[in-house]
C-alpha positions as CSV (number, residue, x, y, z in Angstrom):
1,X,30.3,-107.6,-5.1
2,X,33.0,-107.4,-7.7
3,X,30.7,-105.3,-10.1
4,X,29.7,-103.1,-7.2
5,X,33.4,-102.4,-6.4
6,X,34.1,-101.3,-9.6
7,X,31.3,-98.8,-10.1
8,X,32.7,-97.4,-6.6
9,X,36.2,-97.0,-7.8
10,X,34.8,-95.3,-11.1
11,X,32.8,-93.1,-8.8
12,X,36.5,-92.2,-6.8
13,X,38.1,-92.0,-10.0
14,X,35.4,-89.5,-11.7
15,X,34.9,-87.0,-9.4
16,X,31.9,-83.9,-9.0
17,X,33.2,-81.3,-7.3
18,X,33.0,-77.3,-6.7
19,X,35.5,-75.2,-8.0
20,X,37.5,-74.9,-4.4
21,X,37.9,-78.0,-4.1
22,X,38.8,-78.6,-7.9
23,X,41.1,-76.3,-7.8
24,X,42.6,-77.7,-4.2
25,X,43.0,-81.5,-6.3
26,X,45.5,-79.7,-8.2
27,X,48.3,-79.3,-5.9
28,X,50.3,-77.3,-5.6
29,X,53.9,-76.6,-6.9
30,X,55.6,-75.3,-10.3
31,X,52.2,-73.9,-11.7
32,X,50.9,-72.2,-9.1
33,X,55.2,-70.7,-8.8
34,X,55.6,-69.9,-12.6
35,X,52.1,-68.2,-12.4
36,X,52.9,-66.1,-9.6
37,X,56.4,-64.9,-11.4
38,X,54.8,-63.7,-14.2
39,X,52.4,-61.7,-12.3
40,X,55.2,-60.7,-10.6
41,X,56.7,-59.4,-13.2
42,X,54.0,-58.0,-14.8
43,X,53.5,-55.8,-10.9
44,X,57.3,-55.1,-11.3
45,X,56.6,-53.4,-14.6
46,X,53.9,-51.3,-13.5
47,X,55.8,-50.0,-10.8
48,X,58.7,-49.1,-13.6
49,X,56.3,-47.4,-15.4
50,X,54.6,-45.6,-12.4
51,X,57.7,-44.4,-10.6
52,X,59.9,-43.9,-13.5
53,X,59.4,-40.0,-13.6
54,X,60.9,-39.4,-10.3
55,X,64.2,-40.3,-12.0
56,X,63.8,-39.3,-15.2
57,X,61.9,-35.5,-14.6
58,X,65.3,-34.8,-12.3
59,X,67.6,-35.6,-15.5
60,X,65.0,-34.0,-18.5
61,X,64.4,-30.8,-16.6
62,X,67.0,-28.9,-18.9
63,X,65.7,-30.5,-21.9
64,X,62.3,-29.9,-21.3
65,X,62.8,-27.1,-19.5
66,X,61.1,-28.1,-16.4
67,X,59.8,-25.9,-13.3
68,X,59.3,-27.5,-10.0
69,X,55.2,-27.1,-10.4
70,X,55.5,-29.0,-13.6
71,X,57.4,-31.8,-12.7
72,X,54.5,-31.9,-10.1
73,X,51.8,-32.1,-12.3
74,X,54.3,-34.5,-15.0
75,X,54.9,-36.7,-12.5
76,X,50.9,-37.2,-11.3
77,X,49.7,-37.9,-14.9
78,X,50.0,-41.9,-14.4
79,X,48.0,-42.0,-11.5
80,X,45.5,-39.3,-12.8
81,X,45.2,-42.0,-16.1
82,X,44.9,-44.8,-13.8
83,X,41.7,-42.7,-12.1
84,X,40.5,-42.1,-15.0
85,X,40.6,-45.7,-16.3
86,X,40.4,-48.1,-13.8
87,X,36.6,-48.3,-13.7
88,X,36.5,-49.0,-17.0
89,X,39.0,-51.6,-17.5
90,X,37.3,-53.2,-14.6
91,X,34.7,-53.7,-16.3
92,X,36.2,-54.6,-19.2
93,X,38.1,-57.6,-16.9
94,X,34.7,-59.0,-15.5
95,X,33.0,-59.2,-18.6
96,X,35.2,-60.0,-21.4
97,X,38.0,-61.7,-19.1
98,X,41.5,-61.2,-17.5
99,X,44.0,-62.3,-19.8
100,X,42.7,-60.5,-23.3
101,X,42.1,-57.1,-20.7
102,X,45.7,-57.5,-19.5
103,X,47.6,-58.3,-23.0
104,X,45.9,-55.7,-25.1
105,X,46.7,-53.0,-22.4
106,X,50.4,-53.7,-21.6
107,X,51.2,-54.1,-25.6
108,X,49.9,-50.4,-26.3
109,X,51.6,-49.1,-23.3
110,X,54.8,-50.6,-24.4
111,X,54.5,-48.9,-27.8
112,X,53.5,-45.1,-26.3
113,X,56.4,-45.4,-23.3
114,X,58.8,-46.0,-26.3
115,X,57.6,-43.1,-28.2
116,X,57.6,-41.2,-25.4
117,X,61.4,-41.2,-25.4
118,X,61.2,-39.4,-28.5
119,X,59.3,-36.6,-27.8
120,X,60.5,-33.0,-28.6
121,X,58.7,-30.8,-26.0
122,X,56.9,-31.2,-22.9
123,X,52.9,-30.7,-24.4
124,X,54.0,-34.1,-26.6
125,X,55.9,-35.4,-23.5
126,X,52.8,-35.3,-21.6
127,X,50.6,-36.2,-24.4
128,X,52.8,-39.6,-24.9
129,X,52.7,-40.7,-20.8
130,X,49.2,-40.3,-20.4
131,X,48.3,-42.3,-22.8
132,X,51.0,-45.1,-22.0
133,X,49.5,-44.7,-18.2
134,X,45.9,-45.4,-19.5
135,X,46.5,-48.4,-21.1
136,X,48.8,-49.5,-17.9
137,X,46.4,-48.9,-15.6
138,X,44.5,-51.8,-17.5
139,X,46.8,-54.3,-15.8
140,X,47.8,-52.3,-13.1
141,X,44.7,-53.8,-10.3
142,X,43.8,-57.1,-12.9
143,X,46.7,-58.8,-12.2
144,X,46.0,-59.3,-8.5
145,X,42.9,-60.8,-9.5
146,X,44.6,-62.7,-12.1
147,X,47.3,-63.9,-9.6
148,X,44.5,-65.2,-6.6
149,X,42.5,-66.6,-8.8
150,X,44.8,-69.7,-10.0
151,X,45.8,-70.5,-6.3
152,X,43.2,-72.3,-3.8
153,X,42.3,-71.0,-0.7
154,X,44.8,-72.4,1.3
155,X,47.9,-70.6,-0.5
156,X,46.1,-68.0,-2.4
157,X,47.5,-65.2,0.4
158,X,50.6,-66.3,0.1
159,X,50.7,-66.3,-3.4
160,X,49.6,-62.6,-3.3
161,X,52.0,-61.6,-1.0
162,X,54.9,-62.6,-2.9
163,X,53.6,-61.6,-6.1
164,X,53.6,-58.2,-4.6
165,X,56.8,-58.3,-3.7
166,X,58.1,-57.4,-6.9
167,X,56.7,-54.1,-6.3
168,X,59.5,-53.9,-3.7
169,X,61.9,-55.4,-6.4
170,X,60.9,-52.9,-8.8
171,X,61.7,-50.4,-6.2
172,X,65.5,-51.5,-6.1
173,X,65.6,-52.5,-9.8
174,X,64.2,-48.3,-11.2
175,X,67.5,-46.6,-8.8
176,X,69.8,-49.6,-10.2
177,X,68.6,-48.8,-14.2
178,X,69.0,-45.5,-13.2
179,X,72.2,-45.3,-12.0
180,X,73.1,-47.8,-14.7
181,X,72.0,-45.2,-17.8
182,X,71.8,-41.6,-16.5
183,X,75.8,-40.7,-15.5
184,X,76.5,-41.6,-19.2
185,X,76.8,-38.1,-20.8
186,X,75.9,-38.7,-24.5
187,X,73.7,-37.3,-26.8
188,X,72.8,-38.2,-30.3
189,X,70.9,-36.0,-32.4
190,X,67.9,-36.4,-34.3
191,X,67.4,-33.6,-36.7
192,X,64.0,-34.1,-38.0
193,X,62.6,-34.2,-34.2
194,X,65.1,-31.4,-33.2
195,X,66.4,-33.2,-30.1
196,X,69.1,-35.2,-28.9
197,X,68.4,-38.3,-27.2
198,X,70.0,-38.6,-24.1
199,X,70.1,-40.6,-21.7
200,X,66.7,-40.0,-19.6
201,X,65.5,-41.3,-22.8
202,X,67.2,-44.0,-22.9
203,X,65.7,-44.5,-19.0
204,X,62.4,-44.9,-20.5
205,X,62.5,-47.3,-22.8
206,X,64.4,-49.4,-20.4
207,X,62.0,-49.0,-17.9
208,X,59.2,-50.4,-20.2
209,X,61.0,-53.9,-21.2
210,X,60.0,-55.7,-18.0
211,X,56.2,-54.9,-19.5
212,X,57.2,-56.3,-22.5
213,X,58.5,-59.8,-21.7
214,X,55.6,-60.0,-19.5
215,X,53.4,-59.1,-22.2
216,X,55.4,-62.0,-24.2
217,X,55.0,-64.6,-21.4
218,X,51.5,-63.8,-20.8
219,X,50.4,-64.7,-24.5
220,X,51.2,-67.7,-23.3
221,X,49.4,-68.1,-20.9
222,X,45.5,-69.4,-20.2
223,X,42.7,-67.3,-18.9
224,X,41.5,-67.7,-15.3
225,X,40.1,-70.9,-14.0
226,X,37.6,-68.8,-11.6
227,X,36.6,-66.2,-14.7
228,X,36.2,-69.4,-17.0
229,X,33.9,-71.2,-14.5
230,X,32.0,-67.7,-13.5
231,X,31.2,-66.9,-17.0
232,X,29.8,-70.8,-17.8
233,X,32.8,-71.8,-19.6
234,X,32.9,-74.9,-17.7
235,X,35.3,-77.4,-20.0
236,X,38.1,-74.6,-20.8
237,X,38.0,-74.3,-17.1
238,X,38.6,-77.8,-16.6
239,X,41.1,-77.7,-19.3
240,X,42.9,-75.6,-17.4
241,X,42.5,-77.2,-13.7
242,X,43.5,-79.9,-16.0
243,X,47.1,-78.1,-17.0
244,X,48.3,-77.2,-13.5
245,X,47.3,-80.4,-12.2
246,X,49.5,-82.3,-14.9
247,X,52.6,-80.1,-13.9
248,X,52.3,-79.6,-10.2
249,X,52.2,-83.6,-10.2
250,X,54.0,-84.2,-12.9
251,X,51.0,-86.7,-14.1
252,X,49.3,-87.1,-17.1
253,X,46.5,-84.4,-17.3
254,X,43.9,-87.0,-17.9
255,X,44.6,-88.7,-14.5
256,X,42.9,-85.7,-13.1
257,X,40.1,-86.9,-10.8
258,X,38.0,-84.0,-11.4
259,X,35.4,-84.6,-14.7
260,X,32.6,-82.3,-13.8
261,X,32.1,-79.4,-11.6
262,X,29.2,-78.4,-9.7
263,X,27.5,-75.3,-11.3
264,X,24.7,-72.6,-10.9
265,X,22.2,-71.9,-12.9
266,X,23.6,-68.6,-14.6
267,X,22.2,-65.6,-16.8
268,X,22.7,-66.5,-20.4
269,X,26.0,-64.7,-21.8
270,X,25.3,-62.1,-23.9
271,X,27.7,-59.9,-25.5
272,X,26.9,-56.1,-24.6
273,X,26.3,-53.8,-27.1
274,X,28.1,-50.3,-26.8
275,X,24.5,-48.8,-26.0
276,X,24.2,-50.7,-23.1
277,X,28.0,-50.4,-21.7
278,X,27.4,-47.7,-19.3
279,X,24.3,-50.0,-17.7
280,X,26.7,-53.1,-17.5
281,X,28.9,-50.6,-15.7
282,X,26.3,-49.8,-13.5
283,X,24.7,-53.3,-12.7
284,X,28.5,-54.4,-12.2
285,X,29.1,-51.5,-9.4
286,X,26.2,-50.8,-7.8
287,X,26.1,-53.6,-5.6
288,X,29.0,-52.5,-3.9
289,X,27.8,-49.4,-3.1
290,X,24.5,-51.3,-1.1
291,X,24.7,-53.8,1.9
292,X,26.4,-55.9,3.1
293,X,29.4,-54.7,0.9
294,X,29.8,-50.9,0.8
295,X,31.3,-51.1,4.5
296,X,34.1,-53.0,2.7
297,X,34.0,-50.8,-0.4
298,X,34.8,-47.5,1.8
299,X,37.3,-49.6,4.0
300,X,38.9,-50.7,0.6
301,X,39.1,-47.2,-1.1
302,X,39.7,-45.2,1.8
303,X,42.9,-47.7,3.1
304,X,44.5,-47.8,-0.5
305,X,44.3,-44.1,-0.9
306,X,46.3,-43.4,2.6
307,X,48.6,-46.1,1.2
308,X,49.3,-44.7,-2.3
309,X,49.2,-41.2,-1.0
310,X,51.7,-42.3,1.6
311,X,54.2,-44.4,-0.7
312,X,53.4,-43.3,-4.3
313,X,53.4,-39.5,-3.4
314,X,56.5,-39.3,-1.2
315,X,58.3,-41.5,-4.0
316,X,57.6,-39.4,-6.7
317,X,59.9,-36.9,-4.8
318,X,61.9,-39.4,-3.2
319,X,65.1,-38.6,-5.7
320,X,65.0,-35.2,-5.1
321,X,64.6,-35.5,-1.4
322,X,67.9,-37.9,-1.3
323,X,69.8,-36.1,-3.7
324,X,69.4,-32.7,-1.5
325,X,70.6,-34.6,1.5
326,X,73.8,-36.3,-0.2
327,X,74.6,-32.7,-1.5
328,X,74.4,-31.1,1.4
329,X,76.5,-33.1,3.5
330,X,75.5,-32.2,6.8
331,X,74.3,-35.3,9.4
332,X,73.2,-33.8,12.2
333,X,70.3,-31.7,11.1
334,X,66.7,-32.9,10.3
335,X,65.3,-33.6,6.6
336,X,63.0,-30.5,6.8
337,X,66.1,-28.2,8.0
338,X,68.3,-29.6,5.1
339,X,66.0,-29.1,2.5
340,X,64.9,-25.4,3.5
341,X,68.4,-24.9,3.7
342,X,68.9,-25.8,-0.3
343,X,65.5,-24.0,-1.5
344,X,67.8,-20.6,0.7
345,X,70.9,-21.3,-1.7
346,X,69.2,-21.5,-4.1
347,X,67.0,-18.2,-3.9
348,X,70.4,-16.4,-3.3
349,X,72.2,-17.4,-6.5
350,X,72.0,-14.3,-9.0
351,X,72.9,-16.3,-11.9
352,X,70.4,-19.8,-12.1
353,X,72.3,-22.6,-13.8
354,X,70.6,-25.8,-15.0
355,X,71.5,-28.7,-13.2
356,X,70.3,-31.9,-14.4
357,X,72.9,-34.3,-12.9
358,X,72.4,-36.4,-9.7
359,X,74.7,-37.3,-7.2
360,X,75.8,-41.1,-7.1
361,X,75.2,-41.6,-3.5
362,X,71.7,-41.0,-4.4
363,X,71.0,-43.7,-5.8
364,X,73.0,-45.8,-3.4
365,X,70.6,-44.8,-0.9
366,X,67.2,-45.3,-3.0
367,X,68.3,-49.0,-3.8
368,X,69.1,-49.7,0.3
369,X,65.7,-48.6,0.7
370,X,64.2,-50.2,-1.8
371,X,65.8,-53.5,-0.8
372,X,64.2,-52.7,2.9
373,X,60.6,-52.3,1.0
374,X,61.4,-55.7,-0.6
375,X,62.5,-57.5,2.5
376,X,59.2,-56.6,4.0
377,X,57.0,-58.2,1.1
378,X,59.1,-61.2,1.8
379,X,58.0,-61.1,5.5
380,X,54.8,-60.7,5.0
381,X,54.7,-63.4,2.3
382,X,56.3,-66.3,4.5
383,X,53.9,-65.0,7.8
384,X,50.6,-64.1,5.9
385,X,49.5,-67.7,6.7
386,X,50.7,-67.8,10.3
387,X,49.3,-64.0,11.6
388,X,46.5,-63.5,9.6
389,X,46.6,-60.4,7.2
390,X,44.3,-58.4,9.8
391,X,47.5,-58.6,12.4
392,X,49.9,-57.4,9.7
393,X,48.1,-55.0,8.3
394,X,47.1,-53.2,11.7
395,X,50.9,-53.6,13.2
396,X,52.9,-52.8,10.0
397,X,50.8,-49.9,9.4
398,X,50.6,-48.5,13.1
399,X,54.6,-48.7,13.3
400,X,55.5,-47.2,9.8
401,X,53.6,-44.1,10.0
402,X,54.9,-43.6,13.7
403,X,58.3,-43.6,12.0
404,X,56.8,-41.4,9.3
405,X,55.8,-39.1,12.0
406,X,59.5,-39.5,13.5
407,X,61.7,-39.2,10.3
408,X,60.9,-35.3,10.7
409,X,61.8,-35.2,14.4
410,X,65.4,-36.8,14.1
411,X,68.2,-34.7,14.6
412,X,70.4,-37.2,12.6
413,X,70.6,-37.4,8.9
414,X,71.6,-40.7,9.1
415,X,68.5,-41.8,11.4
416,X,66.5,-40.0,9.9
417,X,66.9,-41.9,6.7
418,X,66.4,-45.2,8.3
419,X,62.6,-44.4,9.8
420,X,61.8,-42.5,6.4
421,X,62.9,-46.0,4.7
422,X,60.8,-47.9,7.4
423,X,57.9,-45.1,6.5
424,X,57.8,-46.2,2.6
425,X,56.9,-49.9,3.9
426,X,54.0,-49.2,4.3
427,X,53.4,-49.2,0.4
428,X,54.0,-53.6,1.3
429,X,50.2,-53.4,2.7
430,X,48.7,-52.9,-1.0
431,X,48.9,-56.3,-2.5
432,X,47.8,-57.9,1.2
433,X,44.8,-55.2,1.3
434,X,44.2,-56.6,-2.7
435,X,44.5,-60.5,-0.9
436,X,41.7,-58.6,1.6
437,X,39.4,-57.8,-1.3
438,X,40.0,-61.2,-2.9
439,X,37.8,-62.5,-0.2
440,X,35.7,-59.2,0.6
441,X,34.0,-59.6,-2.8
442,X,32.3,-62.3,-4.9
443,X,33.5,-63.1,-8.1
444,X,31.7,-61.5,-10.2
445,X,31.9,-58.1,-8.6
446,X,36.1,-59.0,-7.4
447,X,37.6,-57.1,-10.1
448,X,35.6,-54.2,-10.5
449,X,35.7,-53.5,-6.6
450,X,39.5,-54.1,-6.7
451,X,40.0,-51.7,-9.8
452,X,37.6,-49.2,-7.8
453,X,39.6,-49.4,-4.5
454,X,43.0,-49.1,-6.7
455,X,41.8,-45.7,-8.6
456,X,41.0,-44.5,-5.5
457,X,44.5,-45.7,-4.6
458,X,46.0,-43.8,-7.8
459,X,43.6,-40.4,-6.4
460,X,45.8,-40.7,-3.5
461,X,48.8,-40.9,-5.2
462,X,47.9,-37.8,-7.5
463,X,47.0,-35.6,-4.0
464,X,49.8,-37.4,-2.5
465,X,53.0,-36.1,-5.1
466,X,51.3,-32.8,-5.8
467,X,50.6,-32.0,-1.7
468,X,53.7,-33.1,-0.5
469,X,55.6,-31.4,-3.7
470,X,53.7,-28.1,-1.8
471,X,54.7,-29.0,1.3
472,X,58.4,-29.1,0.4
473,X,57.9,-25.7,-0.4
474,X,55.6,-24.3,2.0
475,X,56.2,-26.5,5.0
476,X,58.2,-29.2,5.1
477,X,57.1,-30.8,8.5
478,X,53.3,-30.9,8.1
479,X,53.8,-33.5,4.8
480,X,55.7,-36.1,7.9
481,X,53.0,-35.2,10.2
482,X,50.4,-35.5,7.9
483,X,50.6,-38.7,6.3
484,X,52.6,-40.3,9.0
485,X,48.8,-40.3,10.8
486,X,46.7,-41.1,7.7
487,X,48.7,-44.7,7.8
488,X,47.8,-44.7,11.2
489,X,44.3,-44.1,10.6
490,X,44.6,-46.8,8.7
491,X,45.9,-49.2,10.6
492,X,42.6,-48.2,13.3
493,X,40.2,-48.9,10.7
494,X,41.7,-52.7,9.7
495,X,40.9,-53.2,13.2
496,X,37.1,-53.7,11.8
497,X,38.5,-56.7,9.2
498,X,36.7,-60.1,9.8
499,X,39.4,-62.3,11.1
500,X,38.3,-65.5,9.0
501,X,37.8,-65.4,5.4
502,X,34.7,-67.7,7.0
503,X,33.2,-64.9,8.3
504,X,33.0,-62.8,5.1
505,X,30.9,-66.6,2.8
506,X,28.4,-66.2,6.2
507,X,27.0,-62.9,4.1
508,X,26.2,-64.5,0.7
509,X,24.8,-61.9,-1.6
510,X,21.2,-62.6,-2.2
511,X,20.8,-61.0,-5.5
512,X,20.1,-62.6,-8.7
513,X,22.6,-64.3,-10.2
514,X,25.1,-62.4,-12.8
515,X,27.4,-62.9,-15.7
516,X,30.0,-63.5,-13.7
517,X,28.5,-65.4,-10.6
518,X,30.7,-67.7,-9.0
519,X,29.5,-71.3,-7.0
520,X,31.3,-69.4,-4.0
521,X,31.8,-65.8,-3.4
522,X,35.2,-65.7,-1.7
């Protein structure tokens, strides 16, 4: 009896287990918190980088000499980078991992932001951005995946939802660096590049150092339990189970219970060769493209384009929009009337004047809003696990673009101000729909959909700046109208979300196995 109950205990004590529930021994605690700050931070940068140009293009149009159509087409070369690039570094993420994806990419970007503050003219301006944007965009959907993947089930939405949340941060932090740098009139000259820097320069760089400490910190840090285990690394995985268990419980990391997981049988890893890159590429996506996932695939594209084109596009010319209204001074006239009132001033000037400087009060204004974005990826983060991301997604996206379609129809500037703020919420909806495709997808196809449905998120935002920028100019009202009811049309077609992450395991691919093949697709 004695002998038997000490085989039992060995058999508690040395446990076999499926990467779920590995990963749910771990606790949860300081890891799984650390991990999502960095990722945090690593979104927060992005969005810097992304949104950057709306403040900067305002404050280098006399420099670069800038017209209205090529601020337009300046200010959509991130997002056209990102749709360029996406697929591939999606690829690049399921096959060779997360981590080594995500570090190369932000280090380059860091270095072509930086000399982009130096560039003399606008070709070399342009030059310098887009390829700082490609390299982004290789962290840009990757870190969502990075972040869910090192939670369990049970707080891997929340986790995702406050991670995304620093998008919202970022959208206070870019007016506050702003506002910090650009009303200092100096300018030192650099004779061999025949410019002065100034201070949208400056902006730049600034605006890249939350990429680099994140770059720093994620050196750091280890590779993705799930990629680790998908990939038949089985012991680094455990290694790493091994690591968060040892600091969430503040135990040894040998008194983890788990010492073997339960595995598939898996394709044997093979490194691809650069002949056969474009058919990884195309064994990766196709699948998503055939049942039972390309109803999620169009959902997931089609949803994060609205989004982007809704919040990325109007933010782009969300500077210029505020700082015609604080010049103006008028508050009781609509947004449209205000600014069709400037663009007639304007024409009637016989003698045009550069004016690069920006009134105060607009960025005042951006960082109220931007701390109403924030507060809502805060909401959504502490009721993600109590509503269900199907409810928050249809009801935060049917009320925000109703007040998209409102912010035209106010009659008070103040007012109006409020709804468009409420309107820009709905960019809090992108990380949850990322949560979404978490469980919409298997592992070995999760980043590649997610990169796909995020460059069709960037096409949005590329349409999105360059429409609305014509709309401005054409007709100001129909930009409102217009995506105030692509949200909504969002919000309809969430309606067709499972409500369970249950339901979504009942419809287990039945393909061969992959690379990247995961014990359970969730």
């Amino acid at each position: 009896m004695k002998s038997k109950g000490k085989y039992e205990n060995e058999a508690k004590a040395e446990l076999t287990v499926t990467l779920d529930e590995a990963m749910t021994l771990t606790g949860f605690g300081v890891y799984n918190i650390s991990h999502m700050l960095l990722s945090g931070l690593i979104l927060m940068g992005v969005i810097l980088q992304n949104l950057a140009l709306g403040y900067v293009l305002p404050a280098a149009q006399c420099d670069l000499h800038l017209t209205l159509q090529q601020r337009g087409w300046l200010a959509a070369i991130p997002f056209l980078a990102v749709i360029l690039t996406s697929y591939f570094w999606g690829w690049l993420a399921d096959t060779r991992g997360r981590r080594p994806v995500m570090l190369f990419s932000m280090a380059v970007s860091v270095v072509m932001s930086t000399l982009a503050s130096f560039a003399p003219d606008i070709i070399s301006f342009a030059v310098l951005e887009f390829l700082s944007a490609i390299f982004m965009s290789g962290s840009t959907a990757v870190v969502y995946t990075y972040l869910g993947e090192f939670n369990n089930l049970r707080h891997r939405d929340k986790m995702v939802a406050f991670g995304s949340s620093f998008v919202g941060i970022g959208t206070v932090v870019l007016p506050g660096i702003s506002w910090l740098i650009l009303p200092h009139d100096f300018s030192l000259p650099i004779p061999f590049l025949g410019i002065a820097y100034r201070s949208w320069r400056l902006l730049i760089v600034a605006c890249a150092v939350p990429y680099f400490i994140s770059s720093i910190l994620l050196f750091f840090a280890p590779e993705s339990p799930k990629f680790l285990y998908s990939s038949g690394q089985y012991e680094k995985c455990l290694k790493v189970l091994r690591s968060i268990y040892a600091v969430n419980k503040r135990m040894p990391a040998d008194n983890y219970p788990v010492k073997a997981l339960i595995t598939e049988s898996h394709m044997g890893k093979c490194e691809p060769a650069p002949v056969s890159v474009l058919s990884s590429m195309r064994d990766q996506t196709a699948p998503l493209f055939r049942p039972p996932l390309l109803p999620w695939t169009t959902l997931a594209c089609f949803v994060q384009f609205g989004i982007f084109a809704t919040t990325n596009g109007f933010y782009v010319w969300f500077p210029t929009i505020l700082n015609s209204l604080a010049n103006h001074g008028a508050t009781d006239m609509r947004i449209c009337d205000i600014l069709d009132a400037s663009k007639v001033s304007v024409l009637n000037e016989t003698v045009v004047i550069c004016d690069d400087t920006m009134n105060t009060s607009t960025f005042e204004r951006s960082i109220y809003i931007g701390l109403v974005f924030c507060s809502m990826y805060l909401i959504v983060g502490f009721v993600v696990d109590l509503v269900g991301k199907k409810m928050i997604l249809v009801s935060v996206l049917s009320v925000t673009g109703l007040c998209g379609i409102g912010a035209n129809l106010a009659a008070n500037q103040h007012l109006a101000v409020v709804l468009f703020a409420i309107f820009q919420m709905s960019g809090a909806c992108i990380g949850l729909m990322n949560a979404v495709n978490v469980e919409l997808f298997p592992t070995k196809y999760r980043a590649m959909a997610i990169c796909l449905s995020m460059m069709m998120g960037r096409v949005g935002s590329m349409v999105g700046s360059n429409l609305i920028g014509l709309f401005l100019e054409t007709n100001c009202g129909a930009s409102f109208y217009l995506f105030g009811g692509i949200i909504i049309v969002c919000a309809v077609l969430c309606l067709t979300l499972p409500n369970k992450k249950r339901e979504i395991s009942a419809k287990k691919e039945t393909e061969e196995p992959a690379q990247n093949e995961t014990h359970e697709p969730v």
